[in-house]
Structures are given as C-alpha cells and as structure tokens.
N, C-alpha and C positions, 0 to 999 in steps of 0.2 A: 439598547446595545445591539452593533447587527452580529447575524447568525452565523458562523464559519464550518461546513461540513468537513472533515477532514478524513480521509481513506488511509488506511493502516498499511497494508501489505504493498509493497514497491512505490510508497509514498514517505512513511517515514518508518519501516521497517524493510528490510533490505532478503526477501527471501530469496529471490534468484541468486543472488551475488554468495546467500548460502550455498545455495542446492551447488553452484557452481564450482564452490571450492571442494565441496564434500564430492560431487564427483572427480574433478579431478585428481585429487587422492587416492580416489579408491577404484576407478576404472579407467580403463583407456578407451579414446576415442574422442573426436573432436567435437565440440560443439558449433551448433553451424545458427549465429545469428539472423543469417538469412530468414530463416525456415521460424525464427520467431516473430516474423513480422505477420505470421498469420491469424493474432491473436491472444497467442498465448506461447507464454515463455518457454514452457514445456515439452512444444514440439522443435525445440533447438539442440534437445538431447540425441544418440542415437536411436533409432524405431526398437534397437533391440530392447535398449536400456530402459524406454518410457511406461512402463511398468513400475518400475526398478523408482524411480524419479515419482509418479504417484504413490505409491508405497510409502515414502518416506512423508511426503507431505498429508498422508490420512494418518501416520503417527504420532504416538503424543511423545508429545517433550518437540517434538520440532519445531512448532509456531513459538515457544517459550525463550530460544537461544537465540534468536536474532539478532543479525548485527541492527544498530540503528541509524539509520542515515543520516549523512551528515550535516550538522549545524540544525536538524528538525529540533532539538532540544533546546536551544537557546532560544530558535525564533519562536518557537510554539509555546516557551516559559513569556514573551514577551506579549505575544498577542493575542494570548489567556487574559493580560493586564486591558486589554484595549476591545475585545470582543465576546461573544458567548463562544466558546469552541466546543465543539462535539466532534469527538472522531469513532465514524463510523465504520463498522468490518463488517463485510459479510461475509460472514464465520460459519453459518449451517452446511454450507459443503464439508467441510473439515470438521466433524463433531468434536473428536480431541483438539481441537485447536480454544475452545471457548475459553477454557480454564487457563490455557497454554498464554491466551491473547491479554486478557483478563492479571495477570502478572506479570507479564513484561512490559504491559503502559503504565502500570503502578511501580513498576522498579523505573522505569526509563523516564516516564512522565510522571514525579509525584504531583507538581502543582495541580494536576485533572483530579478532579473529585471521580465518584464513580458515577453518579448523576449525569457526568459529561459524556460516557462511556456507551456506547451502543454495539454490540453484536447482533447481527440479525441475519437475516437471509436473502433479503430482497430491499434494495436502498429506497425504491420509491416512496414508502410512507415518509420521509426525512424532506422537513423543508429548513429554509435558510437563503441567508441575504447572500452567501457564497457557497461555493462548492469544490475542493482540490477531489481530483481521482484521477488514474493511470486507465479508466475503463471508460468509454462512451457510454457505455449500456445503461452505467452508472449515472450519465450527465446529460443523457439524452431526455428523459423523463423531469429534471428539476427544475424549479421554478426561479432559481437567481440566477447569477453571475456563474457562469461554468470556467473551469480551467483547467485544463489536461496535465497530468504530471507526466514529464517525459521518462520513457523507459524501455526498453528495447521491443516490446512487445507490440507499441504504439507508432513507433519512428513514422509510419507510411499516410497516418490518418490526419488529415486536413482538416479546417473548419473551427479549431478550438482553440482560442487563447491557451499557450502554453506557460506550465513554469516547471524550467529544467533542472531547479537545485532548490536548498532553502535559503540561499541567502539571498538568491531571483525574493523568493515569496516574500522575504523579510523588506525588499525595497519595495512589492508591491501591497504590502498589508502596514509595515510599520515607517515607511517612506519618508 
C-alpha cells in the first residue's frame, strides 16, 4: 500500500485563518498579504503586533481550536481506505502545541489510529510514496512524489506540483 505524508498546520488545520480572525477582533491594523510571501505567515501582521502573534501561537490551547479545512475530512476519511496515511507536524517549535495537536486529529480525524500520528521536529527522517506540505524545506529533502499545498505564505514559489484545496487532492489521490 503506498505511503501518503500529510502536513498538519495550513494543510488540513487552518492556523493563519485563526490568528487572522483573532486579530482582527482584538486589534486594529491591517494585515498586509504581501509581506507573507516572505515565508512565513507571520510577518503579514503589523511589526508592532508580531510579538503579540508569536505569543499566542507558543500558547497552549491554541494549536487545539483550529478551524479544520475544508472537505480535509472526507477526502482524508477516503484515502485512509486506499493508502497508509501519516500526518506529520512539526510540532517542537511550539512545545504546547504537542498535546494541543495530538486532540484535535483525534477529535477531527477519528479514523487515524495514533500509530498514524507523528509529531516531530524535523520531517526528513519521514519517507513515503507521496508527500502533501505548504513548506519546501519540508519537500525538498523527500524521496517521493512532492506536492505544495497552496497558502498565502507559498503563492511566489515555483517548481512544485500544487494542490490548492482538498477536493483538488481528492481527484488526484481518489480520481
């Protein structure tokens, strides 16, 4: 059965679209997309506020309330049935995040055993017949089929088959 790696955070867990709403409630000031195309989502906040924005994400209970992207749940209930799936996070930058990450793929994904489940810190020890991630860093190093998940962070970077939703992944895994 082949291997399917699957990345958690802005693949099928929706943090930016959090942080975004929770800012927007609670502070003012514009967020500027541009300025995330450097990387990382992060610096699309104001310079005042990105403190303010890491803070929150080294907090526990924050990785736990995510929203979860959309249709990730049906197609990934489907092609559980048809592949090994492993979804992988790398979760040591955010210590509170393990326990946080760790219940919300059990609430949101029951079909995943925990067997399937990997937190780590650095994706390269992870092989597999495929590989979904929103990060190069992540896909640069692996040894299958790579495929960029689009997300605001990524828009500018070339060279990697994309898939921009799950119902995209659902015609190219369950087609």
């Amino acid at each position: 059965m082949e291997r399917v790696i699957i990345d958690m955070d802005e693949v099928i867990a929706d943090p930016m679209g959090d942080m975004i709403a929770w800012y927007k409630k609670n502070y003012e000031g514009d967020i500027n997309y541009e300025k995330m195309l450097v990387g990382s989502w992060t610096k699309g906040f104001p310079e005042e506020h990105q403190p303010l924005v890491r803070e929150r994400l080294l907090s526990p209970g924050f990785f736990r309330n995510l929203p979860v992207m959309e249709d990730s749940a049906e197609v990934l209930r489907e092609m559980n049935k048809r592949y090994k799936i492993f979804i992988v996070s790398a979760a040591m930058e955010f210590p509170n995040s393990l326990k946080d990450k760790l219940e919300w793929l059990l609430e949101h994904f029951p079909f995943f055993t925990w067997k399937q489940l990997t937190l780590c810190g650095d994706k390269s020890h992870v092989y597999g017949d495929y590989m979904i991630d929103d990060h190069i860093w992540n896909l640069e190093g692996f040894n299958g089929k790579k495929y960029l998940y689009t997300t605001a962070h990524n828009l500018s970077v070339r060279g990697y088959d994309r898939i921009n939703n799950w119902k995209e992944a659902g015609e190219i895994f369950l087609g």
